[in-house]
FIKOLZA-1660 file (N, C-alpha, C; in steps of 0.1 Angstrom, whole numbers, plus 5000, padded with zeros to 4 digits):
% residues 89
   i   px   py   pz ch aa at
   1 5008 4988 5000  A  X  N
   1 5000 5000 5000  A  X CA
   1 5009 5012 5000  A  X  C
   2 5004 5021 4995  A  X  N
   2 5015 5033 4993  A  X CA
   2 5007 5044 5002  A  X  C
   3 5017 5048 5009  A  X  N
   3 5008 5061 5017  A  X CA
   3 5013 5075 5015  A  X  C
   4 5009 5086 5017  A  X  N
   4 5010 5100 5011  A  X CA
   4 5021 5105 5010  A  X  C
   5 5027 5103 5019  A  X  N
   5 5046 5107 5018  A  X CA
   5 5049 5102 5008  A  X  C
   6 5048 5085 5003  A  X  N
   6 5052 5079 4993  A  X CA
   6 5050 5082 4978  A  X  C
   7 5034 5092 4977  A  X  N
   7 5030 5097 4969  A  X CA
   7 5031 5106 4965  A  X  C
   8 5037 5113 4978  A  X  N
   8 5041 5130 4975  A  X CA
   8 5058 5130 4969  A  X  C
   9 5068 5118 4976  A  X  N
   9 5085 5115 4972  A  X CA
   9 5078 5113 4958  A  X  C
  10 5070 5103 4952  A  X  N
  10 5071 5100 4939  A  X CA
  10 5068 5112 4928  A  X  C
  11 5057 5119 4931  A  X  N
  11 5057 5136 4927  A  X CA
  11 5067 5141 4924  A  X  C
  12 5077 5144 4934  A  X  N
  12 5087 5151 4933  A  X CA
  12 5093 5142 4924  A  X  C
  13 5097 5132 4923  A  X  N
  13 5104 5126 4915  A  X CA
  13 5101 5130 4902  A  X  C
  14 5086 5130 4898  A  X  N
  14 5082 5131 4884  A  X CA
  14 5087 5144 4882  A  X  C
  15 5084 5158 4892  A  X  N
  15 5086 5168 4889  A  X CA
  15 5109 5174 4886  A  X  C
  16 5114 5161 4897  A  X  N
  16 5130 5169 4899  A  X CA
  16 5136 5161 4888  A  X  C
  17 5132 5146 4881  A  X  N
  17 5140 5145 4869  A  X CA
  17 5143 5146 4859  A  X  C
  18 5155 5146 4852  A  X  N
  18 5159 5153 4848  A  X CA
  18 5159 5146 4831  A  X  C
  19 5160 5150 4823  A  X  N
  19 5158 5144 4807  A  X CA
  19 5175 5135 4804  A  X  C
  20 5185 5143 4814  A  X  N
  20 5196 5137 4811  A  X CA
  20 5199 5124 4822  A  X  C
  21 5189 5119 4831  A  X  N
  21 5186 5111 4840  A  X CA
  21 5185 5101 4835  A  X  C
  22 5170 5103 4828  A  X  N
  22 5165 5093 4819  A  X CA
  22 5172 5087 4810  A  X  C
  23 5180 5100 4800  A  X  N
  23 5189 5096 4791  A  X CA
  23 5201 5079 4797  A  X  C
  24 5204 5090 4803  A  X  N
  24 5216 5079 4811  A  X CA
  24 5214 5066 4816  A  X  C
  25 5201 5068 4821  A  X  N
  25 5193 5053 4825  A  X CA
  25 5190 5045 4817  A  X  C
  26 5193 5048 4802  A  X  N
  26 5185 5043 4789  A  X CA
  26 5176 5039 4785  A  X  C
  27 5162 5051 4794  A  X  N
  27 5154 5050 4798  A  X CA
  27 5143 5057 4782  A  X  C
  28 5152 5069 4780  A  X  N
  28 5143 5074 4764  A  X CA
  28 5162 5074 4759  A  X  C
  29 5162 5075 4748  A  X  N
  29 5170 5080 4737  A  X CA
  29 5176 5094 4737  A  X  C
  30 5189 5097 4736  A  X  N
  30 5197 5109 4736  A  X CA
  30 5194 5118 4721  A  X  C
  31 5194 5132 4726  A  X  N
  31 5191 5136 4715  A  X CA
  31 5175 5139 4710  A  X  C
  32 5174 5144 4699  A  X  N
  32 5160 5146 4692  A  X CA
  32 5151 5136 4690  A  X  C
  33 5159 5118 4692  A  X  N
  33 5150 5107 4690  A  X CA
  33 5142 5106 4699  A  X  C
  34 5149 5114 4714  A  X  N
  34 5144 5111 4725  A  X CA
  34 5129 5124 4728  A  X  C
  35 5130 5130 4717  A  X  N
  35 5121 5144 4725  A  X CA
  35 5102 5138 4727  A  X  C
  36 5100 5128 4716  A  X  N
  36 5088 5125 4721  A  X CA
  36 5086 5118 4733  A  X  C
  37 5096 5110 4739  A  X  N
  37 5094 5101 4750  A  X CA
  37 5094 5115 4762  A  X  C
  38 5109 5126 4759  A  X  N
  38 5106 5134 4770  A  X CA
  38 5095 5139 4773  A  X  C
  39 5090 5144 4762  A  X  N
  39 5073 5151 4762  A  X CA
  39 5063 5145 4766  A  X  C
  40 5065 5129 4763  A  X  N
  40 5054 5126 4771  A  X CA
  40 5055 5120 4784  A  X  C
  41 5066 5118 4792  A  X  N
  41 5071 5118 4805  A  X CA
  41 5067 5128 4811  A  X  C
  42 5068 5140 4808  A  X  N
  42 5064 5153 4816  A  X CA
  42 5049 5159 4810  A  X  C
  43 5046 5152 4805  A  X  N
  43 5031 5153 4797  A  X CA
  43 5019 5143 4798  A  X  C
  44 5020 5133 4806  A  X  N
  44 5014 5123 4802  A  X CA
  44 5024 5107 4804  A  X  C
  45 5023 5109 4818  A  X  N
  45 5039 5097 4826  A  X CA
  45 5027 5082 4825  A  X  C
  46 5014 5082 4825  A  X  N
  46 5008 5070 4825  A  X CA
  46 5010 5066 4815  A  X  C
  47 5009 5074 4802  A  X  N
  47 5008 5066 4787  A  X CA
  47 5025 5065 4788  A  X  C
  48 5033 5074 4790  A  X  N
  48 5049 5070 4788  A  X CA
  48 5053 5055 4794  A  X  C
  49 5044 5054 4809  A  X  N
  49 5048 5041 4813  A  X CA
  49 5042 5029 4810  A  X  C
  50 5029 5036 4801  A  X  N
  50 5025 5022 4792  A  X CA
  50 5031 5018 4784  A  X  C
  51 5038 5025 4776  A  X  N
  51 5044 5021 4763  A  X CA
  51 5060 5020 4763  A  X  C
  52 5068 5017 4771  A  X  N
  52 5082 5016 4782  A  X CA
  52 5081 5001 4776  A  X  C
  53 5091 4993 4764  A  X  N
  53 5093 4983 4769  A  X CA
  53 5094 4976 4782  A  X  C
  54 5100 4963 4789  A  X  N
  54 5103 4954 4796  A  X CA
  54 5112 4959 4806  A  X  C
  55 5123 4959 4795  A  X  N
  55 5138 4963 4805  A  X CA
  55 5135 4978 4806  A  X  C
  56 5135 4989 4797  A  X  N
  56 5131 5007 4803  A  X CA
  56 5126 5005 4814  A  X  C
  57 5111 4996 4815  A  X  N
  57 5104 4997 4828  A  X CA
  57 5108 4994 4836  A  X  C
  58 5113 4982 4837  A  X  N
  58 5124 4982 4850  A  X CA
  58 5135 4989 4849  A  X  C
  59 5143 4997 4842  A  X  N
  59 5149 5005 4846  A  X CA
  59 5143 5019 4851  A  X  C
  60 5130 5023 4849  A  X  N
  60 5127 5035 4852  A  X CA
  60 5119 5030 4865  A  X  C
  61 5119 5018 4870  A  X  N
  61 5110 5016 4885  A  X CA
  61 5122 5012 4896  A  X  C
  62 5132 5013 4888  A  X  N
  62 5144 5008 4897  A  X CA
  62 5155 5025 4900  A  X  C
  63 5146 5033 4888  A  X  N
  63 5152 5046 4897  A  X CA
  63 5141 5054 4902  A  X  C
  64 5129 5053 4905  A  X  N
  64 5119 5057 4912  A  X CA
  64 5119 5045 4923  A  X  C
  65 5125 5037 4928  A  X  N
  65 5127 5028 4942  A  X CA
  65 5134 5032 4947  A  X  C
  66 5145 5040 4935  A  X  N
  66 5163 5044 4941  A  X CA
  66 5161 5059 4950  A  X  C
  67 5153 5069 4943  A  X  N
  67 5143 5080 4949  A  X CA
  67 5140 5074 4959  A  X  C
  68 5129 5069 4962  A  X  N
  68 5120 5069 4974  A  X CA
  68 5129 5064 4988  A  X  C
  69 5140 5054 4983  A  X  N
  69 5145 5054 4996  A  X CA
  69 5152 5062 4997  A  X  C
  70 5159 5067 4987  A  X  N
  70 5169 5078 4992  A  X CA
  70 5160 5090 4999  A  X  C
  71 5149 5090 4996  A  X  N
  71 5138 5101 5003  A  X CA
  71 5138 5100 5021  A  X  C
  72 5132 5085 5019  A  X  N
  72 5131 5079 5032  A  X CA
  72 5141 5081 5045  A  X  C
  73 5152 5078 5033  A  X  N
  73 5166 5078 5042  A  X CA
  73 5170 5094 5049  A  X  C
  74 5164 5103 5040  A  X  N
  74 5165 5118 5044  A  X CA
  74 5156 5120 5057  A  X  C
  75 5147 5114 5054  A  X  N
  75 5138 5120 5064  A  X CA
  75 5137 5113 5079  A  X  C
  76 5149 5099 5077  A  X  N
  76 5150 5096 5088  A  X CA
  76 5164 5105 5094  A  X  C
  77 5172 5107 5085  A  X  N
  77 5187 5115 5087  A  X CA
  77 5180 5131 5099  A  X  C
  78 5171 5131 5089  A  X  N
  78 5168 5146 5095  A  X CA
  78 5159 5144 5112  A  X  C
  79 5153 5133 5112  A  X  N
  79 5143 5132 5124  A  X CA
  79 5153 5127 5133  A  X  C
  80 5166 5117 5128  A  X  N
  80 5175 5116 5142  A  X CA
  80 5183 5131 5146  A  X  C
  81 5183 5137 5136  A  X  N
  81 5195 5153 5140  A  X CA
  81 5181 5158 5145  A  X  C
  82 5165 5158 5150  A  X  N
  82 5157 5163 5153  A  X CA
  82 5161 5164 5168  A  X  C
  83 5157 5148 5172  A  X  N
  83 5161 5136 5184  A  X CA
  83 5174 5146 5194  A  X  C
  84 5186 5143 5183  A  X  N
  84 5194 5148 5190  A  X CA
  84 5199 5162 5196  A  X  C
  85 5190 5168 5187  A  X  N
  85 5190 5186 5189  A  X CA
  85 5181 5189 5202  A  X  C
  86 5169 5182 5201  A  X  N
  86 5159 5180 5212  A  X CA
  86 5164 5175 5226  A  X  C
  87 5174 5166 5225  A  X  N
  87 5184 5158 5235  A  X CA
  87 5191 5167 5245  A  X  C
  88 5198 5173 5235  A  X  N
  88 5209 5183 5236  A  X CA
  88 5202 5196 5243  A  X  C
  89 5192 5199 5245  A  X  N
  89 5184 5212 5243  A  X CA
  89 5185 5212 5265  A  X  C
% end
């Protein structure tokens, strides 16, 4: 089950990546081959992830897993330096 935090890190994701992310991930195509897939990633990410071969799609769900924990992992970073500020106080 995914809960709001989960859905709000994934947002950001759709919103903070980047075209040369994707690129790199060999997720769309470099260059002008790539501008329809960018457009419809930032236009229309359900039909992009419909039409994502096999491997893309697991490469594009293996860097939105890679996000979310790295999300996760922040917001535990930040609530132990919370803990310890509070500690310290």
């Amino acid at each position: 089950m995914i809960t709001a935090t989960q859905l709000r890190d994934f947002a950001y994701f759709l919103s903070n990546t980047s075209r040369w992310e994707l690129e790199k991930a060999g997720i769309i195509a470099p260059g002008p081959s790539g501008d329809t897939a960018w457009k419809r990633f930032n236009n229309d990410f359900d039909v992009f992830a419909i039409k994502l071969p096999g491997e893309k799609l697991t490469a594009l769900t293996d860097m939105i897993n890679g996000y979310l924990q790295v999300s996760e992992h922040s917001r535990e970073q930040a609530a132990n330096a919370n803990r310890r500020v509070g500690a310290a106080s």
